[in-house]
mmCIF file of the N, C-alpha and C atoms, coordinates in Angstrom:
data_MODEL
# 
_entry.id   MODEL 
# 
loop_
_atom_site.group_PDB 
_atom_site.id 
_atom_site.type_symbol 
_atom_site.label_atom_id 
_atom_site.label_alt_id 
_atom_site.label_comp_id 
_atom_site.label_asym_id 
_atom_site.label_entity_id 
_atom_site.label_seq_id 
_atom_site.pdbx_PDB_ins_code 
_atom_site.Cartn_x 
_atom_site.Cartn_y 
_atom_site.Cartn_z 
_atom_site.occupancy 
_atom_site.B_iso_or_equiv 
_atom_site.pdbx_formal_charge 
_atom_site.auth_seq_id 
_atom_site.auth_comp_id 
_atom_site.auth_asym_id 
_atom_site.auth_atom_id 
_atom_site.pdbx_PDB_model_num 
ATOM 1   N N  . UNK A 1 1  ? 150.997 219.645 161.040 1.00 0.00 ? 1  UNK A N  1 
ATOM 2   C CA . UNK A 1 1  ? 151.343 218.335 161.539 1.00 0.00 ? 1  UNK A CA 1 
ATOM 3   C C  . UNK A 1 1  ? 150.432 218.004 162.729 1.00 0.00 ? 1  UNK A C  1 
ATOM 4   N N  . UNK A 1 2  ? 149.931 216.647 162.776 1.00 0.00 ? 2  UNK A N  1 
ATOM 5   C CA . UNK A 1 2  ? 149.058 216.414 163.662 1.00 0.00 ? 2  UNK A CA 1 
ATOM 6   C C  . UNK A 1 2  ? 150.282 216.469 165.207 1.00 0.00 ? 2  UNK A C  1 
ATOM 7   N N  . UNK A 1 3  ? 149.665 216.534 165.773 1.00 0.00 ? 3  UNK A N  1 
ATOM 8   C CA . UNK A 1 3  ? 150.177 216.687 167.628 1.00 0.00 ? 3  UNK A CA 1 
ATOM 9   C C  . UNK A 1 3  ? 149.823 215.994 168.368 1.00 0.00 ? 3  UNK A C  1 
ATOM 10  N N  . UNK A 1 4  ? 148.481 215.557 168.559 1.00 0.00 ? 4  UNK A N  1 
ATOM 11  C CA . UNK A 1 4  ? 147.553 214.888 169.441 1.00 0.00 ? 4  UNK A CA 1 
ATOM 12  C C  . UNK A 1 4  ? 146.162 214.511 168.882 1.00 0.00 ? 4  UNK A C  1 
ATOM 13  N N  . UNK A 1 5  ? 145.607 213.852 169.858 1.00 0.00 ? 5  UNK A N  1 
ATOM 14  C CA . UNK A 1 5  ? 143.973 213.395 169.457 1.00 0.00 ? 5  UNK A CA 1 
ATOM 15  C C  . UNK A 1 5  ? 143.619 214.962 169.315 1.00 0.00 ? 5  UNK A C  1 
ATOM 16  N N  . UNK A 1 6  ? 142.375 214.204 168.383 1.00 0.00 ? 6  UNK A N  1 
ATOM 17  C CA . UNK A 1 6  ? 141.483 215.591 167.718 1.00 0.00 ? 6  UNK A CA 1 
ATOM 18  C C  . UNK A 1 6  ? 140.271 215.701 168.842 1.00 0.00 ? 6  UNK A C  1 
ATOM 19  N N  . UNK A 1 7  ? 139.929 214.528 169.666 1.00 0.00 ? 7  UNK A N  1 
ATOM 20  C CA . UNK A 1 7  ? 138.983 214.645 170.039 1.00 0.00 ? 7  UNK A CA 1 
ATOM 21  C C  . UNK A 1 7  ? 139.624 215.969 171.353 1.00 0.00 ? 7  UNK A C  1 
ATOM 22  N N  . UNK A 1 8  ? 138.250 216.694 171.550 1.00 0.00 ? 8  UNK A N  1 
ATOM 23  C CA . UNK A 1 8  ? 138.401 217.855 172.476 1.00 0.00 ? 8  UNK A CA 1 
ATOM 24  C C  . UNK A 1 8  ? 138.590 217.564 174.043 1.00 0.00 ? 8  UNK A C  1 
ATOM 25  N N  . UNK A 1 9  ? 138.289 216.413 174.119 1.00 0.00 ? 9  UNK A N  1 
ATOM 26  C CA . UNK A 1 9  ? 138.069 215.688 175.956 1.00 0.00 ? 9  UNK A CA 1 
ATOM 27  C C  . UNK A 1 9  ? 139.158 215.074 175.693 1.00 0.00 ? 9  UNK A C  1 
ATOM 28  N N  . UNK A 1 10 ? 140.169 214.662 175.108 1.00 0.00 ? 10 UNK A N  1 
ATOM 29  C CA . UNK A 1 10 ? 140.755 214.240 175.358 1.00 0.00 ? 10 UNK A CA 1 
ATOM 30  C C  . UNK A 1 10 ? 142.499 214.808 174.738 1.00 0.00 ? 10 UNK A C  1 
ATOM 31  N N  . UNK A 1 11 ? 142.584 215.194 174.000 1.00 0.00 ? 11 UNK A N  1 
ATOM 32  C CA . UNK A 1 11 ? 144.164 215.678 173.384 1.00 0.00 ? 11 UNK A CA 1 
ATOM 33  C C  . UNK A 1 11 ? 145.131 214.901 173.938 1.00 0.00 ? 11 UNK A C  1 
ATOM 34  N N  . UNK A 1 12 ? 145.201 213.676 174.038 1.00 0.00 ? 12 UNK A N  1 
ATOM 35  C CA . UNK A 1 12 ? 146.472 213.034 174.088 1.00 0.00 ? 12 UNK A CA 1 
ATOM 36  C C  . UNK A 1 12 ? 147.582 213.301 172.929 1.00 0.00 ? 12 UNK A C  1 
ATOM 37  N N  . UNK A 1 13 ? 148.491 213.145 173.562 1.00 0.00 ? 13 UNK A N  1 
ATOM 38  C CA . UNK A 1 13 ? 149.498 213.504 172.770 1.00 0.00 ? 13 UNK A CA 1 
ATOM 39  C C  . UNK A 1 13 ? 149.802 212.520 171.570 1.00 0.00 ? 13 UNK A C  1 
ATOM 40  N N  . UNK A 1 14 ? 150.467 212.730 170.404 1.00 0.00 ? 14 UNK A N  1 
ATOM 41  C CA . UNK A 1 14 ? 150.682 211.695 169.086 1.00 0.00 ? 14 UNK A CA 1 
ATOM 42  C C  . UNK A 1 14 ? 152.289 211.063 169.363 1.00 0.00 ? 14 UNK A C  1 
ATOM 43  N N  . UNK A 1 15 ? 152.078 209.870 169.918 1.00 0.00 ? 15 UNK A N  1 
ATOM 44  C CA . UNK A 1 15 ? 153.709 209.124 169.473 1.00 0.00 ? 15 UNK A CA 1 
ATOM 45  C C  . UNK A 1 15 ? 153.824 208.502 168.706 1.00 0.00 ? 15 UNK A C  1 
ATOM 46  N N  . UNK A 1 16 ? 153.084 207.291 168.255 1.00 0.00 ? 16 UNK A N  1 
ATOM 47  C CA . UNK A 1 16 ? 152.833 206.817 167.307 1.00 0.00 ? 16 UNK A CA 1 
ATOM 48  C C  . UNK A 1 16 ? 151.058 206.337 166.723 1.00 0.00 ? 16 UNK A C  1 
ATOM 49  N N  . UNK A 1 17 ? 151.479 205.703 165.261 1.00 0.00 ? 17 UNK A N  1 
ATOM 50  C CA . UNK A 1 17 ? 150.753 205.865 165.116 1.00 0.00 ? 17 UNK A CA 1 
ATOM 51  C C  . UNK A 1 17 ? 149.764 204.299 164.352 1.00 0.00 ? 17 UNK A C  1 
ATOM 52  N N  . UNK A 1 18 ? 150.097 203.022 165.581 1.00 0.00 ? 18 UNK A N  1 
ATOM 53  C CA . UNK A 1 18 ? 149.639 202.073 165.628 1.00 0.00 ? 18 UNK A CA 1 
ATOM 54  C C  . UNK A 1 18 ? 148.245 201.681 166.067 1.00 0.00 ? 18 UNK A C  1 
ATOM 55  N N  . UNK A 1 19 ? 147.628 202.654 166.017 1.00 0.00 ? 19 UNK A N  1 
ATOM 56  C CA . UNK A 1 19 ? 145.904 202.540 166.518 1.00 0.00 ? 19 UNK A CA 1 
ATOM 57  C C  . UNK A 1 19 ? 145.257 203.751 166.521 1.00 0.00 ? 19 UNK A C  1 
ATOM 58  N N  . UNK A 1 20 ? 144.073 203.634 166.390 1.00 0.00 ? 20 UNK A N  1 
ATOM 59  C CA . UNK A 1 20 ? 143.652 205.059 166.022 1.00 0.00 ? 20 UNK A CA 1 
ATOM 60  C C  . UNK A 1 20 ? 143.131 205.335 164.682 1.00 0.00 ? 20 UNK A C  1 
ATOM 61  N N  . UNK A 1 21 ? 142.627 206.642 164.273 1.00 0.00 ? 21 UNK A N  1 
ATOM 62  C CA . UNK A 1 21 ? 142.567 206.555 163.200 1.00 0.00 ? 21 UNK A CA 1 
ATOM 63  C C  . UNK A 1 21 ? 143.123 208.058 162.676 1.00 0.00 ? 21 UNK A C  1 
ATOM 64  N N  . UNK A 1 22 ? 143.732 208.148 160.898 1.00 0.00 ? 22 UNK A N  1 
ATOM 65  C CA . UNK A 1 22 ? 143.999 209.230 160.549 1.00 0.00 ? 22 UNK A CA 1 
ATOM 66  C C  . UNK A 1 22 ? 143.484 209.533 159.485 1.00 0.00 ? 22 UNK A C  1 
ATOM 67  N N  . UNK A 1 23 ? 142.987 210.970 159.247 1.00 0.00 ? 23 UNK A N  1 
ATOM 68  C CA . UNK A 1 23 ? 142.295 211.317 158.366 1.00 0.00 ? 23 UNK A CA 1 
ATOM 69  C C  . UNK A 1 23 ? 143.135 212.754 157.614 1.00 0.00 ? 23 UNK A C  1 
ATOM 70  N N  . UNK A 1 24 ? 142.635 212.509 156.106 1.00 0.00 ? 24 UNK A N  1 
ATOM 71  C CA . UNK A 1 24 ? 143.754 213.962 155.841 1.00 0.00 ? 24 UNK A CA 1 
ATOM 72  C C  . UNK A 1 24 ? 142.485 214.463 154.792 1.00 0.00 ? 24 UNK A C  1 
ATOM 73  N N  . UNK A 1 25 ? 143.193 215.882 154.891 1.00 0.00 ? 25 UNK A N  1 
ATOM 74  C CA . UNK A 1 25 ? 141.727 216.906 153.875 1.00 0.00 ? 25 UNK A CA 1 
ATOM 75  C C  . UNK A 1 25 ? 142.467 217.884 153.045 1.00 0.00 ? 25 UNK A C  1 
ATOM 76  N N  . UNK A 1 26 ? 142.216 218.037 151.842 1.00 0.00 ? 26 UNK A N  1 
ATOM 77  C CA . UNK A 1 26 ? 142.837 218.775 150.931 1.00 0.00 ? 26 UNK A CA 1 
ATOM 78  C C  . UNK A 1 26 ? 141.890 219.738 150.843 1.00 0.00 ? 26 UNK A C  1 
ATOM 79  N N  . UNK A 1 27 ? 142.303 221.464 151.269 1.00 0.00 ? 27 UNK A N  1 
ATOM 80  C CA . UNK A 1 27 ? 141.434 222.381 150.840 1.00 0.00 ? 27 UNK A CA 1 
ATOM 81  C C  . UNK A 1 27 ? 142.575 223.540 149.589 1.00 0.00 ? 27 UNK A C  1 
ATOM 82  N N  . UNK A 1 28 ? 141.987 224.217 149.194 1.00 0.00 ? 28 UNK A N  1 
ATOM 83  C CA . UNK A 1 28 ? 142.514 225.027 148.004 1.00 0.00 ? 28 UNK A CA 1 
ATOM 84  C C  . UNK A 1 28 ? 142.442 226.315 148.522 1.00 0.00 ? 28 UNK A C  1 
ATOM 85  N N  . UNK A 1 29 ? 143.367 227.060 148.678 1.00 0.00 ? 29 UNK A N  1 
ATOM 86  C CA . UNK A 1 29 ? 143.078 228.339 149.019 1.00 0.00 ? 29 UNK A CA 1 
ATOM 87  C C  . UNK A 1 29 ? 143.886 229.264 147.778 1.00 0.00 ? 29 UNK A C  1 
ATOM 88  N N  . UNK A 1 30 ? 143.209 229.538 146.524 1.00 0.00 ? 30 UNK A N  1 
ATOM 89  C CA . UNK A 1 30 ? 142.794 229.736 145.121 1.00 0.00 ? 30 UNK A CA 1 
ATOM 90  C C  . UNK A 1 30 ? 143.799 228.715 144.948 1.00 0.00 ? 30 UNK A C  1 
ATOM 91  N N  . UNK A 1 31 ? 144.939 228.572 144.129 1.00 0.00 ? 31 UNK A N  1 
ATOM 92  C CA . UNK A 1 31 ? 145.187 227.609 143.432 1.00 0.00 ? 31 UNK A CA 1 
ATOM 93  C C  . UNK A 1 31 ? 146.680 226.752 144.234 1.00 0.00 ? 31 UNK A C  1 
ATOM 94  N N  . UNK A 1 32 ? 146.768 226.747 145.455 1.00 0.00 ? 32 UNK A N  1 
ATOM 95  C CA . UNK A 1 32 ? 147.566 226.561 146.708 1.00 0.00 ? 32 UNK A CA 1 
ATOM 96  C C  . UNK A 1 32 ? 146.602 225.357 147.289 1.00 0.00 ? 32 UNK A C  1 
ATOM 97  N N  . UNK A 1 33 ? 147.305 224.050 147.562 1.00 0.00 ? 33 UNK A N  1 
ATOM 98  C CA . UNK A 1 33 ? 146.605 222.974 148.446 1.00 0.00 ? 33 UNK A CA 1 
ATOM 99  C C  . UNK A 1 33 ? 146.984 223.120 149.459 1.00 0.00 ? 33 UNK A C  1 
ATOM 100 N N  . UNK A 1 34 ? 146.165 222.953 150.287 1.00 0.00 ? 34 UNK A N  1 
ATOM 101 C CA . UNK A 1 34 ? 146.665 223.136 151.929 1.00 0.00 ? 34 UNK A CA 1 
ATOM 102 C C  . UNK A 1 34 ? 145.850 221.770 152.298 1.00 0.00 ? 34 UNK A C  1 
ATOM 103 N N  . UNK A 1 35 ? 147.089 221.018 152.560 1.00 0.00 ? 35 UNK A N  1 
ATOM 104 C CA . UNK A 1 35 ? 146.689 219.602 153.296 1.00 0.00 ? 35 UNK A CA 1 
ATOM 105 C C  . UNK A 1 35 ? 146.791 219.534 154.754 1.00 0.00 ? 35 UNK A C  1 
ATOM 106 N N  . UNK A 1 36 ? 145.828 219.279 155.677 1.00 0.00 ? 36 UNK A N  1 
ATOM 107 C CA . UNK A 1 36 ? 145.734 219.038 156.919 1.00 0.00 ? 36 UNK A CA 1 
ATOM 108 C C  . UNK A 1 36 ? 145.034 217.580 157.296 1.00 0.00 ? 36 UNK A C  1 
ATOM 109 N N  . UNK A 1 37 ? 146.082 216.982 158.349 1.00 0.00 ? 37 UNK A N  1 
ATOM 110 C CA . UNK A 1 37 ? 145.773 215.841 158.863 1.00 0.00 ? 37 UNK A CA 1 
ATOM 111 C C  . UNK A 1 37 ? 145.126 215.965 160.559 1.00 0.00 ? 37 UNK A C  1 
ATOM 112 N N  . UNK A 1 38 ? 144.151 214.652 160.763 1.00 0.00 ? 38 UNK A N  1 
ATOM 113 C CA . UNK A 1 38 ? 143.590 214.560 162.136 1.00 0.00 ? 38 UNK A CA 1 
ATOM 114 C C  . UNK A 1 38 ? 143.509 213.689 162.643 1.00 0.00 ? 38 UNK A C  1 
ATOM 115 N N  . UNK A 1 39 ? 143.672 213.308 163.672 1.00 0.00 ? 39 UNK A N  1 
ATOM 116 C CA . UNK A 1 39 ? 143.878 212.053 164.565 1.00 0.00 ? 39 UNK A CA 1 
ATOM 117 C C  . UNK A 1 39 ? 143.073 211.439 165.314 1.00 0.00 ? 39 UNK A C  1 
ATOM 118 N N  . UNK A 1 40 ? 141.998 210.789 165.556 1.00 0.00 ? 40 UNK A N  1 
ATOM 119 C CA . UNK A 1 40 ? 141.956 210.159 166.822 1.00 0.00 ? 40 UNK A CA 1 
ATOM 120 C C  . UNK A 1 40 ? 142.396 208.852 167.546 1.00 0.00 ? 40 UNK A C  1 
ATOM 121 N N  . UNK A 1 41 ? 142.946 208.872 168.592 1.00 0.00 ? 41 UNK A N  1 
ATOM 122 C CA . UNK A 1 41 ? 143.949 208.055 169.831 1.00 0.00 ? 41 UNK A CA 1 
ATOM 123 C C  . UNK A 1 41 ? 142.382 206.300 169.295 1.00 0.00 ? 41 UNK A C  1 
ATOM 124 N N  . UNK A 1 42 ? 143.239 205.503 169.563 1.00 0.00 ? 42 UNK A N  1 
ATOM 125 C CA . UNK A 1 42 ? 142.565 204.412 169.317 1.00 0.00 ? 42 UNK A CA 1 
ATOM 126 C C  . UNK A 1 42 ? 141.252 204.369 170.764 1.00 0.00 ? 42 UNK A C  1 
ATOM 127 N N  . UNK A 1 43 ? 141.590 204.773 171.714 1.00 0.00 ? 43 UNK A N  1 
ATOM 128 C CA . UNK A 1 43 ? 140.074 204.894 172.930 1.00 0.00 ? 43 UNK A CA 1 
ATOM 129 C C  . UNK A 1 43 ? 139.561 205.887 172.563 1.00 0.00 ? 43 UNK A C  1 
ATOM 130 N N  . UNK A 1 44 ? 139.607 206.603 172.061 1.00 0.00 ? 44 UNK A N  1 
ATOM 131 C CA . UNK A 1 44 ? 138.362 207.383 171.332 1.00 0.00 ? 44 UNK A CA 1 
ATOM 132 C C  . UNK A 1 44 ? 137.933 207.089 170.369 1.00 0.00 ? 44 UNK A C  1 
ATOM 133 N N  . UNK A 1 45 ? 138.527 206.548 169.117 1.00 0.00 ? 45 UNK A N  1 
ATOM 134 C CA . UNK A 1 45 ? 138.128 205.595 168.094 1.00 0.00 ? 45 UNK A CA 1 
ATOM 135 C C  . UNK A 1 45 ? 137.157 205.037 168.409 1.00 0.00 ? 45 UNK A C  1 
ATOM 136 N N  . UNK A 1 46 ? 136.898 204.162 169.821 1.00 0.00 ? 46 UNK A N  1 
ATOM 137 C CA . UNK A 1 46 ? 135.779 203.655 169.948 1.00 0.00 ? 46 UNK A CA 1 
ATOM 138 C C  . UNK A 1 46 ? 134.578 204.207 169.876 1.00 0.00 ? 46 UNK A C  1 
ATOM 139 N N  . UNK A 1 47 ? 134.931 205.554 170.153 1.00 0.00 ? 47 UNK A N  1 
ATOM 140 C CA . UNK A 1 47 ? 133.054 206.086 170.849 1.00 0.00 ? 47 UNK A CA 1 
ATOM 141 C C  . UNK A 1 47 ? 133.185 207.143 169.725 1.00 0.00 ? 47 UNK A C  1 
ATOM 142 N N  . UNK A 1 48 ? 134.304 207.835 168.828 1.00 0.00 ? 48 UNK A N  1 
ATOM 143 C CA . UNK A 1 48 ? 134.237 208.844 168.208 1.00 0.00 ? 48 UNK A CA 1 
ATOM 144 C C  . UNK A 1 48 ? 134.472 208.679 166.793 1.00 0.00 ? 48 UNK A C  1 
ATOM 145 N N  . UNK A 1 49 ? 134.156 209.457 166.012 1.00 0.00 ? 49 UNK A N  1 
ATOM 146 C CA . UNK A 1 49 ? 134.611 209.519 164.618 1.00 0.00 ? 49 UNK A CA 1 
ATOM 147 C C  . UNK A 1 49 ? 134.547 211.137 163.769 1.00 0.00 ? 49 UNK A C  1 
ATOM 148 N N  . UNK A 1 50 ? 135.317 210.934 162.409 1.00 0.00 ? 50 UNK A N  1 
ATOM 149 C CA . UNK A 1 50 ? 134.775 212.679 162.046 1.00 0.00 ? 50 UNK A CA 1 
ATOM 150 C C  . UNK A 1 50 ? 134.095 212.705 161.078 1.00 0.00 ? 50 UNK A C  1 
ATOM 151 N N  . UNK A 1 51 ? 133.720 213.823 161.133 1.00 0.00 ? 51 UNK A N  1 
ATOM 152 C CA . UNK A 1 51 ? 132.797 214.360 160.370 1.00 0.00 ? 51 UNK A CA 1 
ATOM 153 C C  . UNK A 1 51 ? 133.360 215.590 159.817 1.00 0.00 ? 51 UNK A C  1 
ATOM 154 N N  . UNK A 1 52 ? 132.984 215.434 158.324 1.00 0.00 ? 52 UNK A N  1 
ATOM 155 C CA . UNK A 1 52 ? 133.438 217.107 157.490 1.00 0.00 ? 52 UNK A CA 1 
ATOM 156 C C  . UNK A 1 52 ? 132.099 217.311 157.269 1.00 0.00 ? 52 UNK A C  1 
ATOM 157 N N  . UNK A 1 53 ? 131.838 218.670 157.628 1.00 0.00 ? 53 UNK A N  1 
ATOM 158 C CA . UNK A 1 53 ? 130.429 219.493 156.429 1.00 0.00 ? 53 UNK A CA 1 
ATOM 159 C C  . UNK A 1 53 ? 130.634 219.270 155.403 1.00 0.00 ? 53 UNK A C  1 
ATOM 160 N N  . UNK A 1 54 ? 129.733 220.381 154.635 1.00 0.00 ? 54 UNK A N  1 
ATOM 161 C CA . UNK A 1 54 ? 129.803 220.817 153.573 1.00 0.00 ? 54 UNK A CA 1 
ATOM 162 C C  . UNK A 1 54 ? 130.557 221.535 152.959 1.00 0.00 ? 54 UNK A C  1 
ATOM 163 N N  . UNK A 1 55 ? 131.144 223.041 154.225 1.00 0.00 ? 55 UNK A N  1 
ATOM 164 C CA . UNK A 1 55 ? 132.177 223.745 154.246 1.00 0.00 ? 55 UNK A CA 1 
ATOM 165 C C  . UNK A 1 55 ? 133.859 223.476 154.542 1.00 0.00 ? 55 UNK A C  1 
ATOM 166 N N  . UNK A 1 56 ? 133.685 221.997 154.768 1.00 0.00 ? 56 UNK A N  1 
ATOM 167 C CA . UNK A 1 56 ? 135.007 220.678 154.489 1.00 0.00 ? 56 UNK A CA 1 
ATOM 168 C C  . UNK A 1 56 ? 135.362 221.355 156.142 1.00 0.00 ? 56 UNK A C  1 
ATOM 169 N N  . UNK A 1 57 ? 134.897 221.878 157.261 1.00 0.00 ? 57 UNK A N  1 
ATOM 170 C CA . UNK A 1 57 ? 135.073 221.508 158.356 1.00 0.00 ? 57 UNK A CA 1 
ATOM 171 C C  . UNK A 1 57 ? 135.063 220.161 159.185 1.00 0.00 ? 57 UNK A C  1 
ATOM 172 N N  . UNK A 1 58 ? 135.891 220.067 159.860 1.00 0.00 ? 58 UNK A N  1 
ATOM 173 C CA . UNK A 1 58 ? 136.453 218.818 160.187 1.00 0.00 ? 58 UNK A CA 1 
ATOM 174 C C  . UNK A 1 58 ? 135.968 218.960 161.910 1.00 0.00 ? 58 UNK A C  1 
ATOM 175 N N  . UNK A 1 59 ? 135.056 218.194 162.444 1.00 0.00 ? 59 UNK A N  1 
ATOM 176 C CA . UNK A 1 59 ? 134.497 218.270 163.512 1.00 0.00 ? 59 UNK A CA 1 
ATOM 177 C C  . UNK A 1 59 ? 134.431 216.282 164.377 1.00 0.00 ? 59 UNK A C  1 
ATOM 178 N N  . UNK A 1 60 ? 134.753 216.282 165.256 1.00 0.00 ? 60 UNK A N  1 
ATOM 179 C CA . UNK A 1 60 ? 134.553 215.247 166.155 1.00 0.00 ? 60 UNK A CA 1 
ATOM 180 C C  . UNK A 1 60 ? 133.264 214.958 166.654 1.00 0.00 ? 60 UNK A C  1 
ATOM 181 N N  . UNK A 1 61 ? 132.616 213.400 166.019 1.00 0.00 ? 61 UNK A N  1 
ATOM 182 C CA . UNK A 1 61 ? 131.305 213.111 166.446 1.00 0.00 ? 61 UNK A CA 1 
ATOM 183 C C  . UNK A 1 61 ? 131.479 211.833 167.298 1.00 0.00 ? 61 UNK A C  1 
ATOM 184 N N  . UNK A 1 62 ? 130.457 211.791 168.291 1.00 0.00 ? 62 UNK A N  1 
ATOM 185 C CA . UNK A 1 62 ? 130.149 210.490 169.197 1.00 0.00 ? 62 UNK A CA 1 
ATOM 186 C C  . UNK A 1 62 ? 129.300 209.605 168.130 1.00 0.00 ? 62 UNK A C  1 
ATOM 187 N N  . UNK A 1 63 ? 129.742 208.516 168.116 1.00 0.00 ? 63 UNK A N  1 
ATOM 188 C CA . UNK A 1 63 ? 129.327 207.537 167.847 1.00 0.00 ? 63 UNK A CA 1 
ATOM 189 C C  . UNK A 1 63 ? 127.833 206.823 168.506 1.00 0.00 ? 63 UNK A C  1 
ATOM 190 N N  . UNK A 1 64 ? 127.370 206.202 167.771 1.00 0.00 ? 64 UNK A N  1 
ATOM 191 C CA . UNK A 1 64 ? 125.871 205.635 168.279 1.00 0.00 ? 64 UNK A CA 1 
ATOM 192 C C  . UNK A 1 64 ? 125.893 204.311 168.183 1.00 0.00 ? 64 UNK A C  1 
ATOM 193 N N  . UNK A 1 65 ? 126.383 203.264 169.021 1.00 0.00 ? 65 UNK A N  1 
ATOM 194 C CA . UNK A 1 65 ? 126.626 202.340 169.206 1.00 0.00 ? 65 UNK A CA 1 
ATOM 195 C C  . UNK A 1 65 ? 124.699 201.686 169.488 1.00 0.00 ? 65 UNK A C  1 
ATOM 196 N N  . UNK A 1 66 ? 124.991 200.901 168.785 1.00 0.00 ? 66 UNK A N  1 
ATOM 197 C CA . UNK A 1 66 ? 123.838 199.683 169.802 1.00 0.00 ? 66 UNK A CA 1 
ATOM 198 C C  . UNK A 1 66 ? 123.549 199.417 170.531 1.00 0.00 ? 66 UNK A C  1 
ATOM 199 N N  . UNK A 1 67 ? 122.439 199.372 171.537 1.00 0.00 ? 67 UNK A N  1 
ATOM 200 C CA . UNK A 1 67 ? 121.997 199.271 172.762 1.00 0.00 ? 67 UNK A CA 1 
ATOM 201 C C  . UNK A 1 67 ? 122.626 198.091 173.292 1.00 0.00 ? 67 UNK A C  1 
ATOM 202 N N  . UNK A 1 68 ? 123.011 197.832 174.665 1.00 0.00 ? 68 UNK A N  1 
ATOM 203 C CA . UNK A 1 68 ? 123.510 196.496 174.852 1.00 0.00 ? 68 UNK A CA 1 
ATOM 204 C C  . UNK A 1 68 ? 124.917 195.488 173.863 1.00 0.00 ? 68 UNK A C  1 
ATOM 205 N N  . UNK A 1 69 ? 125.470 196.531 173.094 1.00 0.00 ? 69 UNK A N  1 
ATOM 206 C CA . UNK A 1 69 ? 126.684 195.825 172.521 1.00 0.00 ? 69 UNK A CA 1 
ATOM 207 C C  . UNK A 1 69 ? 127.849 196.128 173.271 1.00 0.00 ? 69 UNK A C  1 
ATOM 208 N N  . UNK A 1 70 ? 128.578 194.852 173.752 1.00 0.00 ? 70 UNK A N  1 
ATOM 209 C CA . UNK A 1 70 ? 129.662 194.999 174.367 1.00 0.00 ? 70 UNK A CA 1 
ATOM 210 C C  . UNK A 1 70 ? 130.909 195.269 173.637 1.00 0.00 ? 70 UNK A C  1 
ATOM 211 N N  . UNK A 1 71 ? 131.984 196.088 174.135 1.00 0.00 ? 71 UNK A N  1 
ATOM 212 C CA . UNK A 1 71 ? 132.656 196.392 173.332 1.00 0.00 ? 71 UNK A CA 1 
ATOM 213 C C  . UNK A 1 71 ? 133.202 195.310 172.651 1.00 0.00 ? 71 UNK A C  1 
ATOM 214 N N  . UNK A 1 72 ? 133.687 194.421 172.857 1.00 0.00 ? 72 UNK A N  1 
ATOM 215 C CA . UNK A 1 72 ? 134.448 193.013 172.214 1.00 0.00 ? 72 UNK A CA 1 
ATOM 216 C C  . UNK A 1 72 ? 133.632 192.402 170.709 1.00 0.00 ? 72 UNK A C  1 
ATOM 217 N N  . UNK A 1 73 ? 132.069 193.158 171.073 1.00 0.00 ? 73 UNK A N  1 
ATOM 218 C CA . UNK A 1 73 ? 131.656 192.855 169.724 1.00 0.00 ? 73 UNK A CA 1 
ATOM 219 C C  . UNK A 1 73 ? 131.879 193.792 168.103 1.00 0.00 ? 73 UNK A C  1 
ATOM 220 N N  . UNK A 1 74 ? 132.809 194.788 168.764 1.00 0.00 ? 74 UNK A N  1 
ATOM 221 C CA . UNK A 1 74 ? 132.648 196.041 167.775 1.00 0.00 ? 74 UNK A CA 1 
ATOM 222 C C  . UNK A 1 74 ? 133.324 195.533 166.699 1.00 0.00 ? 74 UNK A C  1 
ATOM 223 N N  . UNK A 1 75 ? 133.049 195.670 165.531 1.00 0.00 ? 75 UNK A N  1 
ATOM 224 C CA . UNK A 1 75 ? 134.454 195.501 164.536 1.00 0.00 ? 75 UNK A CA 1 
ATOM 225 C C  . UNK A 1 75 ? 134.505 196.383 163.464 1.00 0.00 ? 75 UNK A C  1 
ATOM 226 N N  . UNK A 1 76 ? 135.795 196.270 162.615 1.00 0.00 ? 76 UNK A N  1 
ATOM 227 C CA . UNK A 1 76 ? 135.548 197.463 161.767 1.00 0.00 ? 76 UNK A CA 1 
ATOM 228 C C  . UNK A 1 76 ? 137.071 197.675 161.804 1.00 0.00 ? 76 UNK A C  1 
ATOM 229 N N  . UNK A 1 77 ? 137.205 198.644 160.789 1.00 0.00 ? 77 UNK A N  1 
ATOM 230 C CA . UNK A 1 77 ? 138.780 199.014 160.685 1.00 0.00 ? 77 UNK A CA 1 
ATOM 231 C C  . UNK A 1 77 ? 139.105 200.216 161.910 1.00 0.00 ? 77 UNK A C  1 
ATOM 232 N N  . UNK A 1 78 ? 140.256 199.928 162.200 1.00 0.00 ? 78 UNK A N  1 
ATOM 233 C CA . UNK A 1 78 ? 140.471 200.865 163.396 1.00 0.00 ? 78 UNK A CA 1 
ATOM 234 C C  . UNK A 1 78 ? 139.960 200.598 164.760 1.00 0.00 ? 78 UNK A C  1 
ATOM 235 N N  . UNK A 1 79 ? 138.934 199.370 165.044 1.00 0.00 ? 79 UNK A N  1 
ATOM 236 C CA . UNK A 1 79 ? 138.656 199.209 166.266 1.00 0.00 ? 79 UNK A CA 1 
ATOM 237 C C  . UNK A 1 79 ? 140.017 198.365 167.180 1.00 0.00 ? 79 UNK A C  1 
ATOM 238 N N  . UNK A 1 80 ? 139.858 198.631 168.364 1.00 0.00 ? 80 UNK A N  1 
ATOM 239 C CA . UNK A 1 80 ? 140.866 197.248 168.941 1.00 0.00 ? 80 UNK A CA 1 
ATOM 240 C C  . UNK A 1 80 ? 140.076 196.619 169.713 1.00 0.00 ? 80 UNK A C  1 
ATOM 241 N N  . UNK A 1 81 ? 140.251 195.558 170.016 1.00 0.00 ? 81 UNK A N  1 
ATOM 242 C CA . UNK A 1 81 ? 139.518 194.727 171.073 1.00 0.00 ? 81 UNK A CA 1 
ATOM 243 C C  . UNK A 1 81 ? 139.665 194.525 172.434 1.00 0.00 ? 81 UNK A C  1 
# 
């Protein structure tokens, strides 16, 4: 069960779950699904997102925003303004 943001700088805690974003990953361990979910808090949403390898590791990346874009211009699912 998720708990908090995934991002590492930040682990806020999970109350709800009106902003932000959630991500879930199905791995097989032989013929057993093991589903795990991940969170990030909607202010990290802004600057962060995830990333799975190849090896379906689930890792927190910074985002590469546009030089000179203010946040109010961001859009996209999961942003807030």
């Amino acid at each position: 069960m998720v708990t908090q943001c995934s991002n590492p700088e930040c682990r806020k805690p999970l109350t709800h779950l009106n902003n932000g974003r959630v991500i879930r990953t199905v791995q097989h361990q032989g013929a057993v699904p093991v589903i795990q979910h991940y969170w990030l808090c909607g202010e990290c949403y802004l600057r962060h997102d995830f990333s799975i390898s190849v090896a379906d590791i689930v890792s927190c990346i910074r985002r590469e925003l546009p030089q000179g874009m203010p946040k109010k211009h961001i859009s996209g699912p999961g942003f807030a303004a």
